[in-house]
C-alpha positions in Angstrom: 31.5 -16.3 -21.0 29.1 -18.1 -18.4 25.6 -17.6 -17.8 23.5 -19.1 -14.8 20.1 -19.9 -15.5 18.0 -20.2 -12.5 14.2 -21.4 -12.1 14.5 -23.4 -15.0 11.3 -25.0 -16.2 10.4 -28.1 -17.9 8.7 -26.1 -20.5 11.7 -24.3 -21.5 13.8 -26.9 -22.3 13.3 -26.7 -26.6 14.1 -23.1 -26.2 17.3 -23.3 -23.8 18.6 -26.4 -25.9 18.0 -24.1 -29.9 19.8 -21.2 -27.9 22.9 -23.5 -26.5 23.3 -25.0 -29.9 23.7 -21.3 -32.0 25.7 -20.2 -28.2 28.1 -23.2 -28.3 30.5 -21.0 -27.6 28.7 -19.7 -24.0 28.9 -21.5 -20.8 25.0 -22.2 -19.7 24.5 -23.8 -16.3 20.8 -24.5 -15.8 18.8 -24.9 -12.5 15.2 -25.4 -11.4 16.2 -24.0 -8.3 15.7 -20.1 -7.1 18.9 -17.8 -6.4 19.0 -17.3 -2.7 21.5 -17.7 0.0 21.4 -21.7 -0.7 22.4 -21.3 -4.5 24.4 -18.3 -4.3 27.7 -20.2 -4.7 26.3 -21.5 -7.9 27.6 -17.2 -9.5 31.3 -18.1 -8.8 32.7 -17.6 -12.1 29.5 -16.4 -13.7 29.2 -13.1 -16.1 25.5 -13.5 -16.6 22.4 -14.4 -14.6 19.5 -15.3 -16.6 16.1 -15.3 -14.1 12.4 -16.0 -13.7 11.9 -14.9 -9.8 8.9 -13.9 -7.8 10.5 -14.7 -4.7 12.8 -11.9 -3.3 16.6 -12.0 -3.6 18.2 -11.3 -0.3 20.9 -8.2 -0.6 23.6 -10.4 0.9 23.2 -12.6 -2.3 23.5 -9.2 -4.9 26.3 -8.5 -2.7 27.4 -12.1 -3.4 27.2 -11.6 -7.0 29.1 -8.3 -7.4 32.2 -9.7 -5.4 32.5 -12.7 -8.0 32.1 -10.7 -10.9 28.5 -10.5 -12.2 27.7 -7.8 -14.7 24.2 -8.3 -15.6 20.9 -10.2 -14.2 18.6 -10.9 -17.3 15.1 -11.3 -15.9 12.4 -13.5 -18.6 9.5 -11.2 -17.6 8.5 -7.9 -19.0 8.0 -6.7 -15.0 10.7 -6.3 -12.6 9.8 -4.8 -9.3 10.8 -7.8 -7.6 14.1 -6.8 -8.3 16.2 -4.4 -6.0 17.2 -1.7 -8.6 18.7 0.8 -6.3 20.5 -2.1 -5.2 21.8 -3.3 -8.6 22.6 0.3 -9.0 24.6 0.5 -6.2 26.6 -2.5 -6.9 27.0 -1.4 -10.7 24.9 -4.5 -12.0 22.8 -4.3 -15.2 19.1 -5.5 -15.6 17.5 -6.2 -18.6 13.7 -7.2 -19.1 12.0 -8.8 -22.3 9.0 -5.8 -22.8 8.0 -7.7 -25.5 7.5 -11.5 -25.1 4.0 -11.8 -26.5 1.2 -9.4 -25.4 -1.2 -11.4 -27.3 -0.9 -14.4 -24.5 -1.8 -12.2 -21.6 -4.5 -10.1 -23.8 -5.9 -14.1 -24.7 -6.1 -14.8 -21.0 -7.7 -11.4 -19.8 -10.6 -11.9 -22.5 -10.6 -15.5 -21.6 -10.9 -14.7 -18.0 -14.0 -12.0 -18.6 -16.1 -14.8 -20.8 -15.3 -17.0 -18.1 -17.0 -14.8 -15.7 -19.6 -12.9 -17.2 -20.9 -16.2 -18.6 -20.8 -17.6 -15.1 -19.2 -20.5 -16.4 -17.1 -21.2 -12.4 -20.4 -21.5 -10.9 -22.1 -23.4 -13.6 -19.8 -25.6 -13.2 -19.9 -26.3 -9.8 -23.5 -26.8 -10.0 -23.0 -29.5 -12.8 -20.2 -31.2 -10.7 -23.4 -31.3 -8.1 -26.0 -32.5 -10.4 -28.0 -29.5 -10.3 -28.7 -29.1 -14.0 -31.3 -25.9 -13.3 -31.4 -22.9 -15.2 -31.1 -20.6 -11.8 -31.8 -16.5 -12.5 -28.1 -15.7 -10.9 -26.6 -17.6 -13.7 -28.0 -15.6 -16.3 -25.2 -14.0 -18.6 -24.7 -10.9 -20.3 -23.1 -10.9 -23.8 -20.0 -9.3 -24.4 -20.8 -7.0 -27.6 -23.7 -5.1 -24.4 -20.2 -4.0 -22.2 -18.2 -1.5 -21.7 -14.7 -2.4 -21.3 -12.3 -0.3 -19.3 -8.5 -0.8 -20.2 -6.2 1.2 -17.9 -2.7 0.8 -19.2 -2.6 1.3 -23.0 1.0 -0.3 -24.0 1.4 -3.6 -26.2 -0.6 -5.8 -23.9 -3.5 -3.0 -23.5 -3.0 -2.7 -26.8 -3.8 -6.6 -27.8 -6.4 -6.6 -25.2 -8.4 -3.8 -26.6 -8.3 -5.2 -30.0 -9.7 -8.8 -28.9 -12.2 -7.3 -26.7 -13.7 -4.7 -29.8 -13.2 -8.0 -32.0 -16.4 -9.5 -29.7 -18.3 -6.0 -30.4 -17.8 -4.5 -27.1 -17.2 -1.0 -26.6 -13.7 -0.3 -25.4 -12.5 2.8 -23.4 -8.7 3.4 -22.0 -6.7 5.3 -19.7 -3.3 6.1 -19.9 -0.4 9.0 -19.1 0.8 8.3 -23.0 -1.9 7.9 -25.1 -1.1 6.5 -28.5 -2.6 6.3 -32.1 -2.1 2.5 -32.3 -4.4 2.3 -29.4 -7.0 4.8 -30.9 -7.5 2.5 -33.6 -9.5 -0.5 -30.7 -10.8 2.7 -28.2 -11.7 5.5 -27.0 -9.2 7.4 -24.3 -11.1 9.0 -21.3 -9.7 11.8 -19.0 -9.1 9.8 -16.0 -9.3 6.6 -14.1 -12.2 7.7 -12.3 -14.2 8.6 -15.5 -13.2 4.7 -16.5 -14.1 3.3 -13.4 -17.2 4.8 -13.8 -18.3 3.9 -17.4 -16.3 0.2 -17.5 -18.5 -3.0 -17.1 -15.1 -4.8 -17.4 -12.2 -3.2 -16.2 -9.1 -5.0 -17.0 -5.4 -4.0 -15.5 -2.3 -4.0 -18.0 0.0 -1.3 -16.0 3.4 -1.8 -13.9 3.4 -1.9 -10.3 4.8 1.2 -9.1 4.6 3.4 -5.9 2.3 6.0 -7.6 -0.4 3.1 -8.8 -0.1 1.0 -5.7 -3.2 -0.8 -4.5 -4.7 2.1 -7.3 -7.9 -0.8 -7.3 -9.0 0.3 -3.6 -12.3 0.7 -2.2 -13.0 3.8 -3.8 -12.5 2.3 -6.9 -14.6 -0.1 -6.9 -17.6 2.1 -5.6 -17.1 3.8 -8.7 -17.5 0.8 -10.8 -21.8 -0.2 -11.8 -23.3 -2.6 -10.0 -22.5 -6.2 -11.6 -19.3 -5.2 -13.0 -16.1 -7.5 -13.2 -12.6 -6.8 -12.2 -9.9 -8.3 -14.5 -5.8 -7.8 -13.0 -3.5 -9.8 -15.1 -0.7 -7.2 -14.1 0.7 -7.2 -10.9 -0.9 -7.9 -7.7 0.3 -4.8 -5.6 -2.1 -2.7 -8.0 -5.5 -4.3 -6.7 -6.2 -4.0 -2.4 -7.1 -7.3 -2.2 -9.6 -7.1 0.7 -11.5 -4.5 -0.9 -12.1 -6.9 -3.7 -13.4 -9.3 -1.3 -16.1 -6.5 0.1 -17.0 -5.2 -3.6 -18.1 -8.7 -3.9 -19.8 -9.2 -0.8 -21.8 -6.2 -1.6 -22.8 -7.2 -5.3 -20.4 -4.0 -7.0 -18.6 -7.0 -8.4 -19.8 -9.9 -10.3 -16.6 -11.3 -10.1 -12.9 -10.9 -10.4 -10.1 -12.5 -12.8 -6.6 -12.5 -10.7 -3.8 -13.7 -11.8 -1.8 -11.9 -9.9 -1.5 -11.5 -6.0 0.2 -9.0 -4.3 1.7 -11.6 -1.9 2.2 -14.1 -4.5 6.2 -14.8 -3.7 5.8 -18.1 -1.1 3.4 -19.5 -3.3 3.9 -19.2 -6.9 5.5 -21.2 -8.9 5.5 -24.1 -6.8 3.5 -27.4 -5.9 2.1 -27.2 -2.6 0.1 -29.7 -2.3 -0.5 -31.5 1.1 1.4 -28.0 2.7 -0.2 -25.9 5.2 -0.6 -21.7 3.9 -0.9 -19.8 6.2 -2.0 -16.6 4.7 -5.4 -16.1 5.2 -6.1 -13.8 2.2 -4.7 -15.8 -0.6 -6.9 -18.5 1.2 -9.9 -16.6 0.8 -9.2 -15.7 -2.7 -8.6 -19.2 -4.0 -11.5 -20.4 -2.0 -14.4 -17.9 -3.3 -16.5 -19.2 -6.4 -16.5 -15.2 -7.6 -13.6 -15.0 -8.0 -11.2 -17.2 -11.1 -7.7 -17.5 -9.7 -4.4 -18.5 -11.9 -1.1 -18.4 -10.7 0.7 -15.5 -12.5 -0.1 -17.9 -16.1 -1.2 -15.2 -18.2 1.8 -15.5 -20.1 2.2 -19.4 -20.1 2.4 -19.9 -24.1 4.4 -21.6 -26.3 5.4 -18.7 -28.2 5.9 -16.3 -25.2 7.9 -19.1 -23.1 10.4 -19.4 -26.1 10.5 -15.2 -26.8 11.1 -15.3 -22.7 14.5 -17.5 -22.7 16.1 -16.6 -25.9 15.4 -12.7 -25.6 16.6 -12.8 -21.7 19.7 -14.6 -22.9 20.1 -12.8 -26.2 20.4 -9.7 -23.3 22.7 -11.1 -21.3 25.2 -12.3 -24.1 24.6 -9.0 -26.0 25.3 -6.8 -23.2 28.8 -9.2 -22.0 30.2 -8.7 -25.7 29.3 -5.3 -25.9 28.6 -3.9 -22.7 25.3 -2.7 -23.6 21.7 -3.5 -24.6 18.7 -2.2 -26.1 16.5 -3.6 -22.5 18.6 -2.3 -20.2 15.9 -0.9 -17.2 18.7 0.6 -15.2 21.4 2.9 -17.3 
């Protein structure tokens, strides 16, 4: 068997090398690079694709990958709309996610990233960097046990967030099609996403990017939302109308906003651009504004969820080539 293992990262290296040496049996060729239309040639031969891809895969390179025999793609993310199901489908190719990874990483970073805010710790900052060492009335903070928190997607990450945020004594609503007991135990479910919007200080985002909840953050919203309020998306970007972040902000509805996700993310994320002209204005803007705390899709960037990331991807992969199936199969 032979697996291709594409955007390989330095950090991933103790977890690639413990899986080849209990796999010694499995072919595993590593790359840094992305698959497109330059690396395709790099799936002659292969079974498996193991993945980590913002960027989208051109259908000429699926096609590619069904003609020299490719059973499976293996993505190390829990999400995978940047992958062409109906096309997989089509060409009878399996796609397996890790749901599970760690959903105490990303619930770290969305608490992490609403301290970091309602403490106006960006601008405070700044001002320190200047030498202005005043105590200025727009830097005054509110504690977190005097919020509400609004979490609208109630799985293991909601979940994990929930149960850090009540940890700091705030009060912690959630909305969700499936409500669940587990979750009952950190909140309180509302009715709706307006009746959240409404009563949520801190709204944080923990659902999948779908046609039903795209740009579901929009301008109406965010009216909803009191004055002062803070907008955390450490989902995916298509959920959240970027622009009508910007003029929630501009109008003082928002304190501040916590993305680490961008809708448009794909050209710029992971890479090192320095010195590199971008030419979209809106993801300019975004990483520009001092309301607003950007990180590059690194919610998840932990030891333990890196390592549960390769080894459960290519645990898939090999499970489903031995026994043509899988527990994470997204596509049966």
């Amino acid at each position: 068997m032979k697996i291709v293992f594409f955007n390989y990262k330095e950090v991933e290296e103790k977890a690639v090398e413990e899986w080849k040496k209990e796999n010694s049996d499995i072919e595993l060729v590593v790359t840094n690079k992305d698959l497109d239309e330059s690396t395709k040639d790099m799936l002659v031969g292969a079974d498996a694709v193991c993945i980590s891809q913002i960027k989208e895969i051109p259908d000429s390179v699926y096609d590619f990958a069904a003609e020299n025999g490719v059973k499976i793609f293996s993505t190390r993310s829990a999400g995978f709309d940047m992958y062409k199901l109906d096309k997989l489908n089509e060409l009878d190719i399996k796609l397996t996610n890790v749901p599970s990874y760690s959903p105490n990483a990303i619930a770290e970073h969305a608490v992490t990233a609403a301290l970091i805010i309602s403490r106006n710790i960006k601008k405070i900052v700044k001002n320190v960097e200047e030498h202005n060492f005043s105590w200025e009335k727009r830097l005054v903070s509110r504690e977190m046990r005097t919020l509400t928190v609004g979490i609208l997607g109630t799985g293991r990450i909601g979940r994990a967030a929930a149960k850090l945020f009540s940890g700091l004594g705030a009060k912690v609503i959630g909305f969700d099609l499936y409500p669940n007991e587990e979750a009952e135990k950190y909140l309180t479910y509302v009715d709706s996403v307006e009746e959240l919007a409404k009563r949520s200080d801190v709204v944080t985002l923990h659902m999948p990017a779908t046609k039903e909840n795209h740009h579901m953050v929009d301008d109406e919203f965010l009216s909803l939302m009191p004055d002062n309020s803070i907008l955390i998306n450490s989902g995916r970007g298509a959920l959240v109308d970027t622009e009508a972040v910007f003029r929630a902000l501009d109008s003082g509805k928002l304190l501040g906003a916590g993305l680490d996700v961008y809708e448009f993310e794909g050209p710029f994320v992971p890479k090192d651009l320095r010195g590199e002209k971008i030419e979209d204005e809106t993801f300019l803007k975004l990483i520009e504004r001092d309301d607003i705390l950007y990180t590059p899709h690194t919610a998840y960037f932990t030891e333990t969820a890196v390592a549960n990331l390769v080894q459960g991807a290519l645990n898939s992969s090999k499970n489903f080539l031995e026994t043509s199936d899988d527990d994470f199969i997204v596509n049966r």
